[in-house]
Structures are given as structure tokens and as C-alpha cells.
SEFIMI-105975 format. One record per residue (C-alpha): x, y, z; residue in one letter. Coordinates in steps of 0.001 Angstrom, whole numbers, padded with zeros to 6 digits, always signed. Each point is the difference from the previous one (the first is absolute). Example, Ala and Ser with C-alpha at 12.3 -4.5 7.8 and 13.67 -1.06 7.14 Angstrom:
SEFIMI-105975
+012300-004500+007800A/+001370+003440-000660S/
END
This chain:
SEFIMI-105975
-014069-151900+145155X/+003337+000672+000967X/+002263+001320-002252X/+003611-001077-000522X/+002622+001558+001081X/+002435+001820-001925X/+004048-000194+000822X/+001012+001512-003082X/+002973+002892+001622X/-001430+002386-002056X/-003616-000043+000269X/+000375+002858+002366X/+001016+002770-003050X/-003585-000756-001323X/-001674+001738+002883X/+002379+003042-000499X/-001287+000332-004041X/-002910+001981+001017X/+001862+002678+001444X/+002495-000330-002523X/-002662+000318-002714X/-001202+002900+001991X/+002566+001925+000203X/+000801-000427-003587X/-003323+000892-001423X/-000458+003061+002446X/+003544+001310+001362X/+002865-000769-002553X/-001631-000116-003485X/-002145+003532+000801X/+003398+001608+001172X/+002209-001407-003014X/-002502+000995-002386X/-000691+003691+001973X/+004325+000332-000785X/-000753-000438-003429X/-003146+002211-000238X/+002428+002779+001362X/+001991-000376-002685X/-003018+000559-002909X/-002915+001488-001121X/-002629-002429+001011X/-003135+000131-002771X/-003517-001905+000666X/+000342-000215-003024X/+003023-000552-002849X/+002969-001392+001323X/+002311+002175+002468X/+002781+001922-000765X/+003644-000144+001244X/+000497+003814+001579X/+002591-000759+002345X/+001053+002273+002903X/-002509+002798-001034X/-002649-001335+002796X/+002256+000456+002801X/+001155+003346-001669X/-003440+001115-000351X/-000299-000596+004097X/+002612+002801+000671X/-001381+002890-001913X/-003846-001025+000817X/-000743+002934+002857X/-003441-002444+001161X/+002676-002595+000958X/+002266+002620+001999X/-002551+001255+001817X/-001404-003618+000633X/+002990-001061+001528X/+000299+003146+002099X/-003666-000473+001031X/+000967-003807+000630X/+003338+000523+001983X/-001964+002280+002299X/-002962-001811+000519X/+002470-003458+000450X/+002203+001734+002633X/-002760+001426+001964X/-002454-002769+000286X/+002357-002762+000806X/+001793+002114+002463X/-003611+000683+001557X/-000669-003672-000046X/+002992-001351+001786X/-000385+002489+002529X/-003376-000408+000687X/+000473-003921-000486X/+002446+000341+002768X/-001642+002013+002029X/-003110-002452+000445X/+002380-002899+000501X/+001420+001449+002741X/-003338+000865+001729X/-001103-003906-001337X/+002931-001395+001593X/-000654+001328+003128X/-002446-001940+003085X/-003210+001699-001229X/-004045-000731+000640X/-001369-001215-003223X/+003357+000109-001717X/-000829-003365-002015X/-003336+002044-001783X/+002052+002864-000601X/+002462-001517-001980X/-002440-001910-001803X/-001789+002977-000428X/+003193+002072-001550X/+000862-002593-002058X/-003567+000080-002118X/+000870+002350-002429X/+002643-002230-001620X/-002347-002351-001615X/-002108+002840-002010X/+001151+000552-003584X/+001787+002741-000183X/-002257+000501-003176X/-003325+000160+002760X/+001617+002309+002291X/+000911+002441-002945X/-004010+000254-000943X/-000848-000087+003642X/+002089+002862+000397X/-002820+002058-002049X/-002340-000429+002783X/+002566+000922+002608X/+001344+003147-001634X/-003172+000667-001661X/-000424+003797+000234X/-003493+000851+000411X/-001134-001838+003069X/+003116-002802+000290X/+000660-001115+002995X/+002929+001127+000407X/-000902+004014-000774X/-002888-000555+002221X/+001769-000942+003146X/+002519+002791-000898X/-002871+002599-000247X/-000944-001317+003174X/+002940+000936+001708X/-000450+003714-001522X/+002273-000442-003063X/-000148+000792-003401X/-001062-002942-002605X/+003301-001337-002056X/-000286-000214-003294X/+001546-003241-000304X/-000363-000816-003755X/-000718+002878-001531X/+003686+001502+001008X/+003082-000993-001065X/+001838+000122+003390X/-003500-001754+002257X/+000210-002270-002886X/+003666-000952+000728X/-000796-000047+003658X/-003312-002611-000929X/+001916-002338-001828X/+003085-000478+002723X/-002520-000321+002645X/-001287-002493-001868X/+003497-002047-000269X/+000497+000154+003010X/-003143-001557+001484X/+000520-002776-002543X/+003379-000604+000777X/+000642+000800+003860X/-001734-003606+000620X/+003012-001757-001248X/+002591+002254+001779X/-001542-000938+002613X/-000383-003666+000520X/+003828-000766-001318X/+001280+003019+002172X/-002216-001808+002990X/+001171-003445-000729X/+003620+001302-000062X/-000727+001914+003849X/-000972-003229+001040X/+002677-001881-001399X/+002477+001929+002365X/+001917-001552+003120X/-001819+000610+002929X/+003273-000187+001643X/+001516+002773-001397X/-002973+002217+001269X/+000626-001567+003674X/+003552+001452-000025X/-000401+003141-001795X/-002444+001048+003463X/+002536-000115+002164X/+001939+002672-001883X/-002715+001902-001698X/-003412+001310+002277X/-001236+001776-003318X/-002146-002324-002193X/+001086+002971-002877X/+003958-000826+000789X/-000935-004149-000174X/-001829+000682-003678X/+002882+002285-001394X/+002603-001909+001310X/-001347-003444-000104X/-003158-000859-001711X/+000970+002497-003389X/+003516-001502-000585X/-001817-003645+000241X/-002603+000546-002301X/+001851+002428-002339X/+000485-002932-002296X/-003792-000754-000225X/-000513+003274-000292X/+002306+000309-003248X/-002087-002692-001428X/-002933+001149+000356X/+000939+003245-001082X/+001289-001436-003069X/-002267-002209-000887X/-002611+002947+000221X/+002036+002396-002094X/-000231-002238-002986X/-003724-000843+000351X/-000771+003626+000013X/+002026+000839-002913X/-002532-001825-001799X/-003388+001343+001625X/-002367+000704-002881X/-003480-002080+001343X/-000835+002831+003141X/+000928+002908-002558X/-001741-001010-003118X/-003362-001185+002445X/+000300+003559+002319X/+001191+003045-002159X/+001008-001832-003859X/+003307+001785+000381X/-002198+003437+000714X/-001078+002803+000560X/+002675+001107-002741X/+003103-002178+000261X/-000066+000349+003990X/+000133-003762+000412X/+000966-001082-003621X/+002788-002812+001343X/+002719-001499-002211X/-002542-003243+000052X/-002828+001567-001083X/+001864+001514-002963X/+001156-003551-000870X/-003540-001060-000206X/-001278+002370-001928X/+003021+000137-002918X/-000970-003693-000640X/-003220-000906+001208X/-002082+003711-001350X/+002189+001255-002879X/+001299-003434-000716X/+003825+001070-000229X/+001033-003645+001064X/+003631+000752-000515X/+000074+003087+001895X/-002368-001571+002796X/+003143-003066+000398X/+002356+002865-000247X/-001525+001118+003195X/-000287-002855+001900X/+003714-001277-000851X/+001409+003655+001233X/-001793-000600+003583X/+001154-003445-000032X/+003155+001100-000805X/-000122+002611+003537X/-001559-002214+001425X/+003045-002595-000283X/+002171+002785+000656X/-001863+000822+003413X/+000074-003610+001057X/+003902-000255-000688X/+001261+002957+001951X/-002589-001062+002810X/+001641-003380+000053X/+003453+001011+000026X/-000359+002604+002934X/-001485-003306+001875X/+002961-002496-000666X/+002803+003157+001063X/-001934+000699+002898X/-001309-003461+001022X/+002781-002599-001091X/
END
């Protein structure tokens, strides 16, 4: 039976309502109403109660959230910096006429499509400290065993390790697409004046891909400001506070002590750097690229 057509001009907008819908149920109405959770004392039960600015106020003298955000800057700044490197590093060798170049990328590119949430638990076999894997091969080689999650700093060290296995994938594969995505013609005329393949990358292939590299850079900066799944699966924010991230504070104000308003307090303050990390990044691009 065939069914008739429609020509009314907009019949289209109806297959946009499910996203619309969406994104109303699950993206603006959560944030509106996490604005004006900040602003009260949120009760399971009883209604809530109008407390204004104390929240955010409560943010700045709380040391837990100071040395969260310390813990979190550090652990940001290092893994992302790690994973663009190393990301670049393997697109470069990936880019190049290698045997069996096709299964390695495939094969670097795995670790992407594990929850972050599996690695973080799978990361207790790994760094496991009686008989892991990974103090056994070290043993092996005539070193001491690490104490991975019973120290603060190992712990530190376990969790970054961590991020950056997850997250390397994806440098990766956009850094690679953007290699490929290069003139070939530039490279033809940059060998007759440079012999070094070193001179070629710094003074060719870097300035070319320094704007992919910005991006991906950025857009790894604020996914890792977030990163609570690996920490709360690996360490819970242990041993101590070694690994207790701004997220994982977050978390715990409203989802174990049940402190909704301070919990939306929280989140709004890392949205709000968060906003401020994306504006300055995208003003340095349109003075240096426009």
C-alpha cells in the first residue's frame, strides 16, 4: 500500500522534534534547573530553601575543593600533553609506507571503544600488586615491585597512565587524518631545499598541522577536566586524596552526602572555566589565523 505523499513545507520540522525533545528533556532543563539548585538548599524532603551565593562561597574556603583542582590541573596538563604527543608520534610513523601499517592502525585505535569505566577496573588487574602483570614483568627485568595503589604518588602515576591509553586513540586518528590531508606538493618542493626529514617536519609538516593540533588539544583539555569514571573505577579518589579530582568531589557532595546545591555549585564553577578555557583558546585562533 503506498502511502501518500506529503507536500506540506513544513513537514520536515517534525523529524527534527525528537532531537529537540531530546535535548530539552536531557541538556537544557537538567542545566537550568542545576543553576537554580546552586542557588538553594536542595531537601529530599520539605521544600528548598533560597540561600543565595553561599554555595559558590562555600567552594572557596572548602580545602577538598583546592586541592581537587590542584590534583585536577596537574593530572589535565600532563595527560593531554602525553596524549597529543604520543598521538602524534604514531601518526607520523602511520603515515609513513610501512608493512602491515593498515593492522597497526586498526590495532592502536582499539582502545577508544572501551568505557573508560572498564579500563578503570581493568586497571586493578594491570597494577595489581601482588603478582600483576605489570610488577611481574618489572621483577623480571630485576626491579623492585611498584606499589601502584597503595601510594599516593604510584597511585597518581596509575591513574594518568590510564588516561592516556584511553585517550591517545583519538589523538591519533584526527592527528592521522589531518597528516594525510596535507599537499603532497608542498612535500615535493620542500626536498629540494631541505635533505633532513627533521628540517621538512619542523618547518613544514608542524606549521600545517598546528591548527589540528590546537583542536585536538583543546578539545582534550575540556574532556579531561571532567574525568571522574577511570578515577572512581581505579583508586576512588585514593590512597588518601592522591587522585581525589575536582569531578569526583562533585559526585560525591550530591550523589553520597546529598548536598544537591553544593554538588550544582560544583559543576557550574567548572563549567564556568571551562567556558573561560574555550574563549581565550578561540580568540588566540582568530588573531593568529584570520
Amino acid at each position: 500500500m503506498a502511502f501518500p505523499a506529503v507536500k506540506h513545507k513544513h513537514v520536515k520540522f517534525l523529524f527534527l522534534l525528537p532531537a529537540v525533545i531530546w535535548m530539552l528533556a536531557f541538556t537544557v532543563y537538567p542545566l537550568f534547573y542545576a543553576l537554580y539548585m546552586s542557588f538553594n538548599k536542595v531537601k529530599l524532603t520539605g521544600p528548598d530553601t533560597f540561600v543565595g551565593l553561599a554555595n559558590y562561597a562555600r567552594i572557596f574556603g572548602d580545602y577538598y575543593v583546592g586541592n581537587s583542582a590542584k590534583l585536577t590541573t596537574i593530572m589535565v596538563l600532563t595527560t593531554v600533553t602525553l596524549q597529543v604527543a604520543i598521538g602524534l608520534t604514531l601518526a607520523l610513523i602511520m603515515n609513513a609506507e610501512i608493512a602491515g601499517r593498515r593492522y597497526f592502525r586498526t590495532l592502536f585505535s582499539l582502545p577508544i571503544f572501551v568505557a573508560p569505566i572498564a579500563m578503570g577496573y581493568l586497571g586493578h588487574t594491570i597494577f595489581f600488586e601482588q603478582g600483576g602483570p605489570l610488577n611481574i614483568v618489572l621483577t623480571a627485568l630485576g626491579l623492585r615491585a611498584i606499589p601502584w595503589l597503595s601510594h599516593p604518588t604510584w597511585g597518581f602515576v596509575a591513574v594518568c597512565m590510564i588516561e592516556v591509553w584511553i585517550a591517545t586513540p583519538f589523538c591519533f586518528m584526527v592527528l592521522l587524518a589531518g597528516l594525510q590531508g596535507l599537499p603532497e606538493e608542498v612535500y615535493e618542493a620542500a626536498r629540494l631545499d631541505y635533505k633532513s626529514e627533521w628540517q621538512i617536519f619542523k618547518r613544514i609538516t608542524l606549521p600545517l598541522l598546528a591548527p589540528v593540533i590546537l583542536i585536538v588539544f583543546l578539545l582534550r583539555l575540556v574532556s579531561a577536566l571532567r574525568i571522574l569514571d577511570t578515577v572512581y573505577a581505579l583508586t576512588a579518589g585514593g590512597p588518601g586524596t592522591a587522585t581525589e579530582v575536582y569531578s569526583l568531589i562533585t559526585y560525591r557532595a550530591a550523589m553520597k552526602f546529598f548536598d544537591f546545591g553544593y554538588g550544582a555549585a560544583l559543576a557550574y564553577v567548572l563549567l564556568f572555566v571551562v567556558m573561560l578555557i574555550l574563549m581565550f583558546f578561540f580568540r588566540r585562533m582568530r588573531e593568529v589565523y584570520e
